[in-house]
N, C-alpha and C positions, 0 to 999 in steps of 0.2 A: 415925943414918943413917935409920931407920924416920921420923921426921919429913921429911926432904927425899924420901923417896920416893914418901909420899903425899900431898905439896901436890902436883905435876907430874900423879898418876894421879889424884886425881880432877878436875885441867882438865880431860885427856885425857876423863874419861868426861861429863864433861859438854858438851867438844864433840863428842863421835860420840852423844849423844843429840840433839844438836839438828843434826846431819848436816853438822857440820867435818869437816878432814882431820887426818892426823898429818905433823909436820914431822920430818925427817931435817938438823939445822944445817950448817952447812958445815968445823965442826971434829970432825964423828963420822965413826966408820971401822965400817963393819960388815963380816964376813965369813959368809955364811949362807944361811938363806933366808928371803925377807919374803911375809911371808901378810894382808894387810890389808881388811878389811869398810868401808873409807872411802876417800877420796883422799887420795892420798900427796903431799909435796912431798919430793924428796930435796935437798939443797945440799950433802952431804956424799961419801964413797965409799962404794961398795956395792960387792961380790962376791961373786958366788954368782948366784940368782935371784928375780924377784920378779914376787908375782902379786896382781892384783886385779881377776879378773875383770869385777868388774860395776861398776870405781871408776876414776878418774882418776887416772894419775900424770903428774905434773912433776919434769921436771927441772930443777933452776934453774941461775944464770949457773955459779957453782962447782963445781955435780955433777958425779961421776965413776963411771960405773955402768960395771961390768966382769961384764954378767949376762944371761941369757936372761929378757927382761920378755911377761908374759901380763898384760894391763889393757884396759880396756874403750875408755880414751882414752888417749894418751901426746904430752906437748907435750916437745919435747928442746930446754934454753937450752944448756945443756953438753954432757957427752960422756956417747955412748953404744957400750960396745963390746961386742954381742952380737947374737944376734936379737932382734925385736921383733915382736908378734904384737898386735895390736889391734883389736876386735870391731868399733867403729864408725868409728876417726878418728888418723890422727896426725900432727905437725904437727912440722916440724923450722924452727927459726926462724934466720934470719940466721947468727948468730955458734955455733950449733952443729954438734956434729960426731958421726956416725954414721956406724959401721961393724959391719956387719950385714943378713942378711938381712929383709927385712920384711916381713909378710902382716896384710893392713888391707881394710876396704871401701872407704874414703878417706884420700887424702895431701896434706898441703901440704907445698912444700918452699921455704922461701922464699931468694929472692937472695942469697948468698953463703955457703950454710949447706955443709957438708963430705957428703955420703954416698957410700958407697963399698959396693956389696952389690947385692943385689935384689930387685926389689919382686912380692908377688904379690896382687893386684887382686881381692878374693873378691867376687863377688855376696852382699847380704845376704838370706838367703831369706825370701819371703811365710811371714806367718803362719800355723797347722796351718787356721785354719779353710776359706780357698778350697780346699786339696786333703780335705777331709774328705767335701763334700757328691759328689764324681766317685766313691769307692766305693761309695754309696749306690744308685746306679743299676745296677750291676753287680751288686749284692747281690740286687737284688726279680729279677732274671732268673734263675731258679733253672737253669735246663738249661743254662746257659754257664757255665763255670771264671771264674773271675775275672781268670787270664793271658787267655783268648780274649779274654774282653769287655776290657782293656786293650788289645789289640792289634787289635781293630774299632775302638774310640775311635782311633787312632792308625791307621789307614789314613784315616778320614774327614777328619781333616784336609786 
């Protein structure tokens, strides 16, 4: 058993060295939680939840996700039945089916795909550095509080 277990682990490590994903087939069943440093393909079922922050999951045509997904992108070919939360993007295609709440900066939904929930629209925020140089100015005024001088900034408007 030790031999079948490390041809598969070291594919695996050598494609999240050279920045693959990991595949989920379409005759696996998981029940749990998935925590991944790469992009995910699921084709199989999933329960529970799953999260990849900073990576890309797919759903392919067979998948079956019964989970609250946190991923940076999320494409659904199959079913989704949970919330979905996704930093940059997500894409429900044709022949998939989603049910669940959604919160995304961007959606596509395309023609004839199933959703049923609600969707909430986040602005992606500017980077730290435009609001870093606005305290700056408030600082070298030393006889003003820093709520004053925000609050003169914001009458001059």
């Amino acid at each position: 058993m030790s031999s079948m277990s490390s041809t598969p682990m070291g594919r695996m490590e050598q494609e999240s060295s050279r920045g693959g994903s990991a595949t989920i087939g379409k005759a696996v069943k998981i029940a749990g939680q998935i925590f991944s440093r790469e992009d995910l393909y699921v084709d199989g079922d999933v329960e529970g939840t799953i999260e990849l922050m900073d990576h890309k999951l797919t759903i392919g045509p067979n998948g079956k996700v019964h989970a609250g997904v946190k991923a940076r992108e999320v494409v659904a070919l199959g079913v989704i039945q949970g919330n979905v939360e996704a930093s940059e993007r997500i894409e429900i295609r044709k022949d998939a089916k989603l049910v669940g709440d959604i919160k995304t900066a961007r959606i596509v939904i395309e023609d004839g795909a199933y959703f049923k929930g609600s969707i909430d629209i986040v602005k992606t925020e500017p980077k730290a550095a435009p609001s870093q140089p606005r305290p700056q100015p408030a600082a070298a005024a030393p006889a003003a509080p820093a709520t004053a001088a925000a609050g003169v900034a914001e009458g001059k408007r």
